[in-house]
VOPAGU-2260 file (C-alpha; in pm, 1 decimal, decimal comma):
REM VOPAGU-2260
SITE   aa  ch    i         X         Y         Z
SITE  UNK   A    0   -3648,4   -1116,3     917,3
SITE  UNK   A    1   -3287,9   -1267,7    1017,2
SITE  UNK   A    2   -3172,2   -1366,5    1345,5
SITE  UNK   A    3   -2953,2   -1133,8    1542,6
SITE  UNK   A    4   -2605,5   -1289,2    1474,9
SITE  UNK   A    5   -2416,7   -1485,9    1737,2
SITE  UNK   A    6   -2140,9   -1299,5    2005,2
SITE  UNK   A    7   -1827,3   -1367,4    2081,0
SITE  UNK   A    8   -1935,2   -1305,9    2449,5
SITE  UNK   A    9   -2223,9   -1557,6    2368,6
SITE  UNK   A   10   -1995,3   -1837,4    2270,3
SITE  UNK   A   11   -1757,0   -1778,0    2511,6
SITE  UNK   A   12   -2056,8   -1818,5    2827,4
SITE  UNK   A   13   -2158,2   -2127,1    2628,5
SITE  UNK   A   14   -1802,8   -2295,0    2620,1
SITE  UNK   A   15   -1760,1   -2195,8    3059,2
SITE  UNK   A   16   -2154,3   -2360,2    3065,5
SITE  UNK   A   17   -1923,4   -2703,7    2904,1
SITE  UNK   A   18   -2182,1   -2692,7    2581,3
SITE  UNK   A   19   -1959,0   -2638,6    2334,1
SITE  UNK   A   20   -1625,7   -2851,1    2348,8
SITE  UNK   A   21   -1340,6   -2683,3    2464,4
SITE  UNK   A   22   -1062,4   -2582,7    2161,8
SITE  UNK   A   23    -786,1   -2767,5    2083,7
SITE  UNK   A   24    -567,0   -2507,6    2205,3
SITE  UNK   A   25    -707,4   -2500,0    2557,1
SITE  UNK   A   26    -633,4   -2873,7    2555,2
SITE  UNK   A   27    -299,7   -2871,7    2397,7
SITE  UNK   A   28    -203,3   -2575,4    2666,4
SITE  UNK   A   29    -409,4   -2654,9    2962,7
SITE  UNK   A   30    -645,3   -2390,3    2934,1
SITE  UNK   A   31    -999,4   -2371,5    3035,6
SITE  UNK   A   32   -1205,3   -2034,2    3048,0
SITE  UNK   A   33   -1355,9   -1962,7    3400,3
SITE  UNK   A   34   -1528,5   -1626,8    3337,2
SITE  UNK   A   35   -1618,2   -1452,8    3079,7
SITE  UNK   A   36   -1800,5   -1040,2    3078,8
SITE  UNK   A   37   -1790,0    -800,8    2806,7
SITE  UNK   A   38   -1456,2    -708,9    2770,7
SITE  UNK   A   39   -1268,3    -897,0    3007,8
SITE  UNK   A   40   -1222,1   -1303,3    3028,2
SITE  UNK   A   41   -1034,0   -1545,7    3332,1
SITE  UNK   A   42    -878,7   -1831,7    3213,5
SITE  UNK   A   43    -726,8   -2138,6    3452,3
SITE  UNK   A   44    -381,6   -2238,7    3341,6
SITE  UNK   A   45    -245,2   -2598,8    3405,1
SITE  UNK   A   46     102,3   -2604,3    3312,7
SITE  UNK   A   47     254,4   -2935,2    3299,1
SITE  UNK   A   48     534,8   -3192,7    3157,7
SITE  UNK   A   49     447,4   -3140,1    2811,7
SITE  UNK   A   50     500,9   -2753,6    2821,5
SITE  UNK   A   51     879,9   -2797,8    2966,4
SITE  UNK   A   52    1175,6   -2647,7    2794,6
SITE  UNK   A   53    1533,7   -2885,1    2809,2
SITE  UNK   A   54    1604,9   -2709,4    3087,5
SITE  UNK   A   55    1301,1   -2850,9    3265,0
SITE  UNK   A   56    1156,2   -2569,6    3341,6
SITE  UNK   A   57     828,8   -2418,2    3195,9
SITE  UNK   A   58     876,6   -2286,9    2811,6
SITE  UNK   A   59     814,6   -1908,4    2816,7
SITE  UNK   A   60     637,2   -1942,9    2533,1
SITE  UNK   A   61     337,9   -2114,0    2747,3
SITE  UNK   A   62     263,9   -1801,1    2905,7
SITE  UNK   A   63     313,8   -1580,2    2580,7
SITE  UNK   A   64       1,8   -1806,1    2444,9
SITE  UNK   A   65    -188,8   -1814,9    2769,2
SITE  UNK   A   66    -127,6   -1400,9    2784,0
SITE  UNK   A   67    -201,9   -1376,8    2366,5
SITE  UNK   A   68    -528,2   -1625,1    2440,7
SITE  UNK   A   69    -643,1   -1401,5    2704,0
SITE  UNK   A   70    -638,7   -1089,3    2476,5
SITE  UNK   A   71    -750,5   -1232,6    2228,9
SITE  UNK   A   72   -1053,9   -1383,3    2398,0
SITE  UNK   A   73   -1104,9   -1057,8    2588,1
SITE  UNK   A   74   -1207,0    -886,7    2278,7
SITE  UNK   A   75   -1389,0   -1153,6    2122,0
SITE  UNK   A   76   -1624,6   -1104,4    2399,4
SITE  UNK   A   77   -1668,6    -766,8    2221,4
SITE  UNK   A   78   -1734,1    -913,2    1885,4
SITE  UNK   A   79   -2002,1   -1067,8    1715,6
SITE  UNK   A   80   -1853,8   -1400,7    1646,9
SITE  UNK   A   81   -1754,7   -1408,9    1290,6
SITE  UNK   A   82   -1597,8   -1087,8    1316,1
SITE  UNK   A   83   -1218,3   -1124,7    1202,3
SITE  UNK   A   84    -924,2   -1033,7    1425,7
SITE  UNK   A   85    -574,4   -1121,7    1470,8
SITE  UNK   A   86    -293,5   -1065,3    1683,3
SITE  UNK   A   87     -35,7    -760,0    1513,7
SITE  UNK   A   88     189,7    -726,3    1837,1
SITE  UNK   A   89     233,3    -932,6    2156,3
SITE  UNK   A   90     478,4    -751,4    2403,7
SITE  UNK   A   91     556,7   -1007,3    2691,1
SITE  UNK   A   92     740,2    -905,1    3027,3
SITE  UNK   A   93     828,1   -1213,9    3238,6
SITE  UNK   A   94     855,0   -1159,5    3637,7
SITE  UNK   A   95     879,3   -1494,4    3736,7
SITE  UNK   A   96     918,0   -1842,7    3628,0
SITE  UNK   A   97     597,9   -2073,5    3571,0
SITE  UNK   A   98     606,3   -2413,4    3754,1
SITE  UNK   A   99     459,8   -2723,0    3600,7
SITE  UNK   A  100     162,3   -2853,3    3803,4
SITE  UNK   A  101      94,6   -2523,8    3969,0
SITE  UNK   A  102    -229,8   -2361,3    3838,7
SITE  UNK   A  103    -265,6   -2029,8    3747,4
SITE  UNK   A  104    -481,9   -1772,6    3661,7
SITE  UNK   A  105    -478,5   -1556,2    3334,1
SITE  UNK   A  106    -707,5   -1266,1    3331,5
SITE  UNK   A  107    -740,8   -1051,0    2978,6
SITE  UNK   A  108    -931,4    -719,4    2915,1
SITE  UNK   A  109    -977,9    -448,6    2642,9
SITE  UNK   A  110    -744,3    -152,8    2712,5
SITE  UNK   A  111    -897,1      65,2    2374,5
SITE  UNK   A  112   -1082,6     -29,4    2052,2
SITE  UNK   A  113   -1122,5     119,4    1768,5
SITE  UNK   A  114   -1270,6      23,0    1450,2
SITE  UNK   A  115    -977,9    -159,3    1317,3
SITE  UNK   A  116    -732,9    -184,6    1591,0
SITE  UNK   A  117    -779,0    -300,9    1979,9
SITE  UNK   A  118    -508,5    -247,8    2232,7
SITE  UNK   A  119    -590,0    -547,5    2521,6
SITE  UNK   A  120    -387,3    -615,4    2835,2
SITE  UNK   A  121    -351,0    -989,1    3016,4
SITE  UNK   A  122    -187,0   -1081,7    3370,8
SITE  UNK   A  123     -69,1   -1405,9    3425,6
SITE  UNK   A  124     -62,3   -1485,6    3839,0
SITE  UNK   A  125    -101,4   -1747,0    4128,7
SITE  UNK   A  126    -348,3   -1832,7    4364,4
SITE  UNK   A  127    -218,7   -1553,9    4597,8
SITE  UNK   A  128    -272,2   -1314,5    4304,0
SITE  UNK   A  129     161,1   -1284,0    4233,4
SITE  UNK   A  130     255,6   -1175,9    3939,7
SITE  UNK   A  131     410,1   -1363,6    3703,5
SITE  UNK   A  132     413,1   -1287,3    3342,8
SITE  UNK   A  133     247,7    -952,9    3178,9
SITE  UNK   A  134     173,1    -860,6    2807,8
SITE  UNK   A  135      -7,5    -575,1    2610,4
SITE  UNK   A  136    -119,4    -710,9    2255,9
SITE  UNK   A  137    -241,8    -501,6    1987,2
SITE  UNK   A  138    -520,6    -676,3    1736,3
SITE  UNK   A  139    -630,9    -601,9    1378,6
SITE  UNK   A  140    -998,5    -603,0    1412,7
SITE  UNK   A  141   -1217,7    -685,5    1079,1
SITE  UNK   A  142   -1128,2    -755,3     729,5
């Protein structure tokens, strides 16, 4: 008899526990998961000199990854973990600007999923819970 195969939601609990390493994305961006349950993840965002734009302020593309990240891992937490899925759409509204060496918090969850396709949602806001970045991202789920 085979073992049950590993979750997504599994993984994810074991990388928050600190026994798995964290990704190299999460480094490179300044991204560590905080909480994980089926369907819905909270990750800690760390913006700082390295994500800046020549303006000096913080890229927008930081929270486009952060938001596409928390989808992403949102329905992972769905998956068995060597299910396939990718990002087909990422629609970003920005509300507010991102400061380097504030920390924020980016919170993802399944919206719909069907066999093949998942519609998830992911907030990116401050301490005091402001708003300020939003995105819906549609995934191909499978092969």
């Amino acid at each position: 008899m085979s073992e049950p195969e590993a979750t997504g939601l599994q993984a994810l609990r074991a990388l928050i526990r600190a026994e798995v390493p964290n990704p190299s994305i999460g480094i490179t961006m300044g991204l560590t998961a905080v909480d994980v349950s089926t369907g819905r993840i909270t990750l800690q965002a760390c913006p700082d000199d390295r994500h800046l734009n020549p303006a000096g302020a913080v890229h927008g593309g930081f929270a486009a990854t952060c938001l596409d990240g928390a989808a992403a891992l949102a329905l992972f937490s769905t998956l068995d973990i060597s299910t396939p899925h990718s990002t087909v759409d990422l629609n970003v509204k920005y509300v507010r600007p991102l400061r380097a060496g504030h920390t924020y918090r980016v919170d993802g969850w399944v919206v719909e999923r069907t066999r093949s396709l998942a519609i998830c949602d992911a907030q990116v806001v401050d301490e005091h819970g402001k708003l300020f970045a939003k995105a819906t991202t549609t995934f191909v789920v499978g092969g």
